[in-house]
C-alpha positions as CSV (number, residue, x, y, z in Angstrom):
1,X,-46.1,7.6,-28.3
2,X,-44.4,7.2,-24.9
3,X,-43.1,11.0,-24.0
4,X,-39.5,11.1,-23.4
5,X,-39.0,14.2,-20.9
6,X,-35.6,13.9,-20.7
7,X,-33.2,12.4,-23.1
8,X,-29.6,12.0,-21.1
9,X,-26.2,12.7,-22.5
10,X,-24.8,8.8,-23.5
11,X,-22.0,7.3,-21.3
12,X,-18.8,5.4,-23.6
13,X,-20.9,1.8,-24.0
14,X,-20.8,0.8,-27.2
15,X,-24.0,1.5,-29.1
16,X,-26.4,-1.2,-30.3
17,X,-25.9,-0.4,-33.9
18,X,-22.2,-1.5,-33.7
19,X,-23.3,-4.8,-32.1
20,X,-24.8,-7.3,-34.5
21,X,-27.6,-9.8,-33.1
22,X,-25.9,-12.7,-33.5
23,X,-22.8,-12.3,-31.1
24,X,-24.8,-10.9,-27.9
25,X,-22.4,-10.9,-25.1
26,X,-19.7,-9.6,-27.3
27,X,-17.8,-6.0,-27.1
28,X,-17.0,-3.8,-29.7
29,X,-13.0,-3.9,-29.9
30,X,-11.1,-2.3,-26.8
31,X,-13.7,-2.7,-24.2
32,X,-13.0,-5.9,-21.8
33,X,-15.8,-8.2,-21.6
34,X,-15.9,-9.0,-17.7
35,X,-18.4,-11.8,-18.2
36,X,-22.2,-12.1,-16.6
37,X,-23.0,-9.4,-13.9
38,X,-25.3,-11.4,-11.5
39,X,-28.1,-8.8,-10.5
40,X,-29.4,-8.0,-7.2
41,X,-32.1,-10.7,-5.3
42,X,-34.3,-7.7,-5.4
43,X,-34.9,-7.0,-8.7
44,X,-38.4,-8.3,-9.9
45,X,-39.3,-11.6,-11.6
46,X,-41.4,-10.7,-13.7
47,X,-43.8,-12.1,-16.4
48,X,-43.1,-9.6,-18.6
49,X,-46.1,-7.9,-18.9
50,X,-45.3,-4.3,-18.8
51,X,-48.9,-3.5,-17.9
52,X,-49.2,-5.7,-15.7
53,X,-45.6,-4.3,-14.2
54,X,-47.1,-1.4,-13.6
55,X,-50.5,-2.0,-12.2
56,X,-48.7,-4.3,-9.4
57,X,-46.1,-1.4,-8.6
58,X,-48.9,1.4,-8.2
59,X,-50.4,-0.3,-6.0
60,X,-47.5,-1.1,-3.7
61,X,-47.0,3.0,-4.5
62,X,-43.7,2.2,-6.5
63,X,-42.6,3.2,-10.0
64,X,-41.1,0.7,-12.2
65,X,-37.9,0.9,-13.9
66,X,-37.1,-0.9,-17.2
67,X,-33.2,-1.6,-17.1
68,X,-31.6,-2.9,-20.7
69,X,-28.6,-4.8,-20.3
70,X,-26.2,-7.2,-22.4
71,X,-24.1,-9.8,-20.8
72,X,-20.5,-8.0,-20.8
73,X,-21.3,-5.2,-20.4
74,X,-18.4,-3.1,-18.5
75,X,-21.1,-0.2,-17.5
76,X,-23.8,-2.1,-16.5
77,X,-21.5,-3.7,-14.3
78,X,-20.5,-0.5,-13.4
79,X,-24.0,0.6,-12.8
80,X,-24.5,-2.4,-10.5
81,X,-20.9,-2.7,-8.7
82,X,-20.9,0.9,-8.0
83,X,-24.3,2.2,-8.0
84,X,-26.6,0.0,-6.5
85,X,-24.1,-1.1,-3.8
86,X,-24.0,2.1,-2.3
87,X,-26.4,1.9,0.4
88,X,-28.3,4.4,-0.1
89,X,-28.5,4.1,-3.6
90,X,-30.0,0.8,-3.3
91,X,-32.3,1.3,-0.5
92,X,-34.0,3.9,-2.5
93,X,-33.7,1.7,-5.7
94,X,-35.0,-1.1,-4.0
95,X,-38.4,0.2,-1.7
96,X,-39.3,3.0,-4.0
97,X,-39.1,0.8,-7.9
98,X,-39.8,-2.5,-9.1
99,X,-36.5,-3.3,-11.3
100,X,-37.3,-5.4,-14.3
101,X,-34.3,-6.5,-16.0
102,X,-34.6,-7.0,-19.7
103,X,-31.7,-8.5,-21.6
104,X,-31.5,-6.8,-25.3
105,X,-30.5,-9.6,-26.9
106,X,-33.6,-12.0,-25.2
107,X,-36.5,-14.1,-26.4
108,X,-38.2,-13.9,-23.4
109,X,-41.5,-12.9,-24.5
110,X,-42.8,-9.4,-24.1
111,X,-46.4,-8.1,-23.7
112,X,-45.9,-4.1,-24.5
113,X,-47.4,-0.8,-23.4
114,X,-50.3,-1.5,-25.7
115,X,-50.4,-5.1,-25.6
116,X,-48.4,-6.7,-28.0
117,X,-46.6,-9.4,-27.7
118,X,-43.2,-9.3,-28.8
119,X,-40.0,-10.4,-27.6
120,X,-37.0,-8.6,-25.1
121,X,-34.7,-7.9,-28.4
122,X,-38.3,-6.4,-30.2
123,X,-38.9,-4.3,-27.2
124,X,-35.6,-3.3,-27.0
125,X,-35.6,-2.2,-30.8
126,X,-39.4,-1.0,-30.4
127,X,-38.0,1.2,-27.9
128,X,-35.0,2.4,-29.9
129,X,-32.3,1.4,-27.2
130,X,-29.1,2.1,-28.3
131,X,-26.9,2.1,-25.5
132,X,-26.3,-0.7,-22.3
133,X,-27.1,0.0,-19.6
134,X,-30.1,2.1,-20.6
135,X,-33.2,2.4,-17.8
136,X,-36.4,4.0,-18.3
137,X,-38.2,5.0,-15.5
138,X,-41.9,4.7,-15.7
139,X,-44.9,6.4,-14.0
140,X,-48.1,5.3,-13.2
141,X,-49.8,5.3,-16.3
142,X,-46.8,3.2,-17.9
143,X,-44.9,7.0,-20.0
144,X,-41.2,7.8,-19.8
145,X,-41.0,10.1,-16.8
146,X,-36.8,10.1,-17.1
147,X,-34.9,7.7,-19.4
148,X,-31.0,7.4,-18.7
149,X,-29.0,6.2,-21.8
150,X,-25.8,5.2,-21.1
151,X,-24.2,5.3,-17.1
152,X,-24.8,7.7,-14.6
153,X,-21.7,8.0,-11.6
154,X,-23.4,6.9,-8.2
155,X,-24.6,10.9,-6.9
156,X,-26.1,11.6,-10.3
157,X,-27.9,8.2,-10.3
158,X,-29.1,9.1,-6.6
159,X,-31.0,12.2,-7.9
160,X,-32.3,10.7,-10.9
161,X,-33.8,8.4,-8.6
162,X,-34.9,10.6,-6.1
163,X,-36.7,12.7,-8.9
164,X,-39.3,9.6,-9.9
165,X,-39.7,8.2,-6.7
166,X,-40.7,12.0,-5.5
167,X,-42.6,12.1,-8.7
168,X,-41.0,15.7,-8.9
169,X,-42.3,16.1,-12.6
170,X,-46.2,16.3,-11.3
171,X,-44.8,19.7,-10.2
172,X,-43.0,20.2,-13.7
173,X,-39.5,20.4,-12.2
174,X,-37.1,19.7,-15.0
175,X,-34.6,16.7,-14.1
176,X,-31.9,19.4,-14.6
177,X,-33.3,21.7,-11.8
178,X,-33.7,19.3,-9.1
179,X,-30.4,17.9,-9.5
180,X,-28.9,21.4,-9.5
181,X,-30.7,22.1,-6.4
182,X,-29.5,18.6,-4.6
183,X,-26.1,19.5,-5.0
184,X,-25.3,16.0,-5.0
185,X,-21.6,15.3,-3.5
186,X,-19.0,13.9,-5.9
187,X,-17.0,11.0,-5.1
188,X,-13.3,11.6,-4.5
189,X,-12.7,8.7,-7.0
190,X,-9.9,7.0,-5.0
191,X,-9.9,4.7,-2.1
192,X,-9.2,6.7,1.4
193,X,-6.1,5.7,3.4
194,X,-6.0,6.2,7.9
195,X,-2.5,7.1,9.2
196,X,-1.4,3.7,11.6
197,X,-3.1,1.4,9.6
198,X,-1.7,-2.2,8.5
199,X,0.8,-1.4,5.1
200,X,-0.2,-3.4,2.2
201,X,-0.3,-6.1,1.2
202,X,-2.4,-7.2,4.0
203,X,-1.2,-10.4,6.2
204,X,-4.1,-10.8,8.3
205,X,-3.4,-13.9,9.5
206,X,0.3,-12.7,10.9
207,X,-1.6,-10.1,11.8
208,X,-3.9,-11.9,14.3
209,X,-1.0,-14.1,15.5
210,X,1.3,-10.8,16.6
211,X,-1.3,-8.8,18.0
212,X,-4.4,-8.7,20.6
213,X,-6.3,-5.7,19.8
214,X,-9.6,-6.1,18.1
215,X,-9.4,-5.6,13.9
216,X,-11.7,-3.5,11.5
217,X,-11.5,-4.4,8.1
218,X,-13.4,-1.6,6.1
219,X,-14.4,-2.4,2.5
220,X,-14.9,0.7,0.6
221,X,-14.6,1.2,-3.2
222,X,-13.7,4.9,-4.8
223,X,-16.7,5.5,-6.1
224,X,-18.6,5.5,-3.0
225,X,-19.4,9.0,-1.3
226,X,-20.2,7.6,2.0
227,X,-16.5,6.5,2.3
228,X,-15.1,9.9,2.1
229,X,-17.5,11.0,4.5
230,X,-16.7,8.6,6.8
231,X,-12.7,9.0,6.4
232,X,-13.5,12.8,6.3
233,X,-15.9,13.7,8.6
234,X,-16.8,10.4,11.1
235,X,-13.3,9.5,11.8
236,X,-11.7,12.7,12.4
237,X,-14.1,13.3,15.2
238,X,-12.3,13.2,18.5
239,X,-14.1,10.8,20.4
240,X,-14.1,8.4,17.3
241,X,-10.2,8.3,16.6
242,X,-9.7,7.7,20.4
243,X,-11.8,4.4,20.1
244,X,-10.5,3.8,16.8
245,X,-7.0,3.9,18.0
246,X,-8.0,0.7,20.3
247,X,-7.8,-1.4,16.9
248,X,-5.4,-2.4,13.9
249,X,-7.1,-1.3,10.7
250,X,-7.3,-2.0,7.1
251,X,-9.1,-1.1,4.3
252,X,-9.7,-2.9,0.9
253,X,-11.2,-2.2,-2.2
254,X,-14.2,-4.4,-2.4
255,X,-14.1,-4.9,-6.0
256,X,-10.2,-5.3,-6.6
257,X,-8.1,-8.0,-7.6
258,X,-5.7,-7.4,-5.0
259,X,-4.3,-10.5,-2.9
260,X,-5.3,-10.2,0.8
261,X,-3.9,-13.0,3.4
262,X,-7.7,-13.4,5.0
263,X,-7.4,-13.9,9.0
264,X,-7.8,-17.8,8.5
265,X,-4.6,-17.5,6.5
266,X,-6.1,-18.1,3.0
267,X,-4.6,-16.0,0.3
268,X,-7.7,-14.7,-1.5
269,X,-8.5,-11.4,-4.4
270,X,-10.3,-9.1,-2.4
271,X,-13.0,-9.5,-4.5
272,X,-13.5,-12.9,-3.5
273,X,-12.9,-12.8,-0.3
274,X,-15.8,-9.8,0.0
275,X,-18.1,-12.3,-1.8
276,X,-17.7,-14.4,0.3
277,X,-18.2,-12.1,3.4
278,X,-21.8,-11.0,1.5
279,X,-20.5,-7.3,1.6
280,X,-23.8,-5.9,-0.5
281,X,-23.0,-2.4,0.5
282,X,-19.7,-0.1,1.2
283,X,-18.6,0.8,3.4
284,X,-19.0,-1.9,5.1
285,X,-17.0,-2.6,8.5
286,X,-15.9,-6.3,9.5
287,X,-14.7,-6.4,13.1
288,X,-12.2,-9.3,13.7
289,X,-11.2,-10.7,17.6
290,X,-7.8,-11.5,18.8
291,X,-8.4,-14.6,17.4
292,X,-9.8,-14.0,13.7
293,X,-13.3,-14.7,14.3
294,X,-15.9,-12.2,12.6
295,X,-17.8,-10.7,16.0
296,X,-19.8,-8.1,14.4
297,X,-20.1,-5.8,11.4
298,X,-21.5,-2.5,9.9
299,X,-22.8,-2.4,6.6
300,X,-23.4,0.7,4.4
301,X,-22.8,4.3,5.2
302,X,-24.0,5.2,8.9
303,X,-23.5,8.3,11.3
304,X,-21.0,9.2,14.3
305,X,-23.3,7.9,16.8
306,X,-23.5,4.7,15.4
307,X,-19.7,4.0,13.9
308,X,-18.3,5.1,17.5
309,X,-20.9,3.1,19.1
310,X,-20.1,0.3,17.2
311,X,-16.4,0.4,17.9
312,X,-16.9,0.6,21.6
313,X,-19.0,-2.5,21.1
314,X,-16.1,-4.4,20.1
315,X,-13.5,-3.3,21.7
316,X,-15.3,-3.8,25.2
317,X,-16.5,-7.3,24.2
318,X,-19.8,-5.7,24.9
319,X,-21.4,-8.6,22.3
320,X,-20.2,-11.2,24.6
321,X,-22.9,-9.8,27.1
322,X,-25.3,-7.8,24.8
323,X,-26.2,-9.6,21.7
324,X,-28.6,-6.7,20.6
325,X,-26.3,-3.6,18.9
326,X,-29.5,-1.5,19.0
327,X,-30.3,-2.3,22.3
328,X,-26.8,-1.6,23.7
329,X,-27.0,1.9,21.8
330,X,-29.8,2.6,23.5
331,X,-28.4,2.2,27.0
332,X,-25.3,4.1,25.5
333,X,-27.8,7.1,24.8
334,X,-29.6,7.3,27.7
335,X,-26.6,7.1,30.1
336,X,-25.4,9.9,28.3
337,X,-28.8,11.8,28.6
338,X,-28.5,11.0,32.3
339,X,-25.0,12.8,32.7
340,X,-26.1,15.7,31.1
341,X,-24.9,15.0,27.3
342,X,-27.7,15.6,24.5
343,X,-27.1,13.2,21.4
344,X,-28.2,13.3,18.2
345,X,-27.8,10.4,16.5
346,X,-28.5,11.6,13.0
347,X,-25.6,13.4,13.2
C-alpha cells in the first residue's frame, strides 16, 4: 500500500464517478469542453513502466510525477495554461521531475508499482483517481510523497513543488507547514494596466505607421504573480519608467480571445497570435521597431537589472551592434562599477 501523506482538498472538476468510460473526452453538464490541451515538449515519453520511471529519474536526481488527465478537461488546461507557463513554475517542474502524462480513459499499457501489467484507465482506477487533473508525486522508492486531487492556483502549485523536489518530508515537515512558512504571493487575478499605453483594441499596424518609437508588447495572463510584480515593483522604479517612457506599450492577455490588429496588420485572437510568437512563459516582452519587425524579446518573469537593461537595448538599437544581450549587460554593469554605482542584479 502506497502511503498517501497528504490527501488535498478537490478543485470543481467533475469526478470520475460521474463520467462513464465510454464517453472520455466528455464533461458533466455546465462545464465547457475546450477540446485537447497539447502538453509541454518536456514532459516524458515514457514506456510506461512506473519502475522503470523511477529508477531513470533517481538517477538524474529527479522525482517523478504521475499527472491524470482527460481530454477536456477545463482544469487541466488550467493547470497547464496557467501553471506550468509561469516561468518559474515550469523551470522547477521541468529540471527537478520527470512528468509522465497518463490519460484516464487510455489503453496504453501500464507496468505498476509491483509489476503488473495493466492498462492507463486500470491504473487510474487501481489508484482510485477521482478527480482531473490529479498528480501524484513520487519519491525514490516509487510511494506517494504529496498527491494533489483536483487544481492547485499557480503559488500553491509552486510550493507543492518545491516541497518534493526539496524532499522536505525526509525531515517530516507536513505539506501544510512549509507552505505556511513560504508565504507564497497570491495573484491579483486580473490583468495589470500602465498609464500612456495604446487603448484597446489594439491597431498595431496603425500603430507602427503613426509612430517611430520602439514598441513593447507584454503578454501577461491574471494568474501570473510575476506580472504584478513587474507592474508593481519593476516598473515603478525610476530609472525604469524613464526608459519605458521611450516606447508605446501594450499589453495582452496571452490566453484571450480578444482581436489584436498584429503589426503586419493581420487581425488575429490574442491567443493565436501568442502561439504563434512561441510565448511559453508570461510575462513575456516582444519588442517591435519603427517598422514592425520583432528585434528582441524577454521571456518569463526577470529582475530590474535585466527589464531596464533590456529596454535600453532597444531603444538605443544596441542589437544592431551587440548581438549578445548578456554580453551588452555585462559592459552595462561594469561601466557602472567603474563610476562608482554597485548593482545587484538579483534585485
Amino acid at each position: 500500500m502506497h502511503r498517501l501523506l497528504m490527501t488535498l482538498i478537490p478543485c470543481l472538476t467533475a469526478p470520475l464517478a460521474a463520467v462513464a468510460a465510454d464517453t472520455a473526452g466528455e464533461l458533466a453538464p455546465g462545464l465547457q469542453n475546450p477540446g485537447y490541451q497539447e502538453q509541454p515538449a518536456w514532459f516524458k515519453q515514457s514506456f510506461l513502466d512506473i519502475r522503470e520511471d523511477v529508477k531513470e529519474a533517481t538517477e538524474a536526481d529527479k522525482r517523478v510525477i504521475l499527472y491524470f488527465y482527460q481530454d477536456g478537461c477545463p482544469y487541466c488546461t488550467k493547470m497547464l495554461r496557467d501553471n506550468l507557463s509561469d516561468r518559474k513554475i515550469g523551470q522547477l517542474a521541468q529540471e527537478r521531475f520527470d512528468v509522465i502524462a497518463i490519460n484516464i480513459w487510455g489503453d496504453r499499457e501500464v507496468t505498476g508499482f509491483g509489476g503488473e501489467a495493466t492498462t492507463e484507465k486500470g491504473f487510474t482506477a487501481a489508484l482510485e483517481v477521482q478527480f482531473t487533473p490529479t498528480l501524484l508525486l513520487l519519491d525514490e522508492s516509487g510511494e506517494v510523497v504529496l498527491r494533489i486531487n483536483g487544481y492547485f492556483p499557480p503559488h500553491r502549485f509552486a510550493t507543492a513543488l518545491a516541497y518534493v523536489a526539496e524532499r522536505r518530508e525526509r525531515l517530516g515537515q507536513r505539506f501544510q507547514d512549509f507552505h505556511a512558512a513560504q508565504r507564497p504571493r497570491a495573484p491579483t487575478g486580473r490583468l495589470r494596466q500602465e498609464h500612456g499605453f495604446l487603448a484597446k483594441p489594439l491597431r498595431l499596424a496603425e500603430n507602427r505607421r503613426a509612430s517611430q518609437r520602439p514598441l513593447v508588447v507584454m503578454f501577461e495572463q491574471p494568474t501570473c504573480t510575476g506580472c504584478d510584480e513587474l507592474h508593481e515593483d519593476i516598473l515603478r522604479r525610476e530609472a525604469v519608467a524613464y526608459s519605458l517612457s521611450a516606447f508605446d506599450g501594450a499589453i495582452l492577455d496571452t490566453f484571450s480571445a480578444e482581436l489584436v490588429q498584429t503589426p503586419d496588420g493581420r487581425e488575429l485572437p490574442a491567443r493565436d497570435w501568442a502561439a504563434e510568437l512561441d510565448i511559453e512563459y508570461t510575462p513575456s516582452l516582444i519588442f517591435f521597431d519603427p517598422h514592425g519587425r520583432e528585434v528582441f524579446r524577454t521571456e518569463g518573469y526577470l529582475k530590474s537589472f535585466h527589464i531596464h537593461g533590456a529596454l535600453d537595448y532597444v531603444a538605443t538599437q544596441a542589437y544592431g551592434w551587440q548581438p549578445s544581450f548578456q554580453r551588452y549587460l555585462s559592459a552595462r554593469r561594469e561601466a557602472l562599477l567603474e563610476r562608482g554605482i554597485p548593482v545587484d542584479i538579483m534585485r
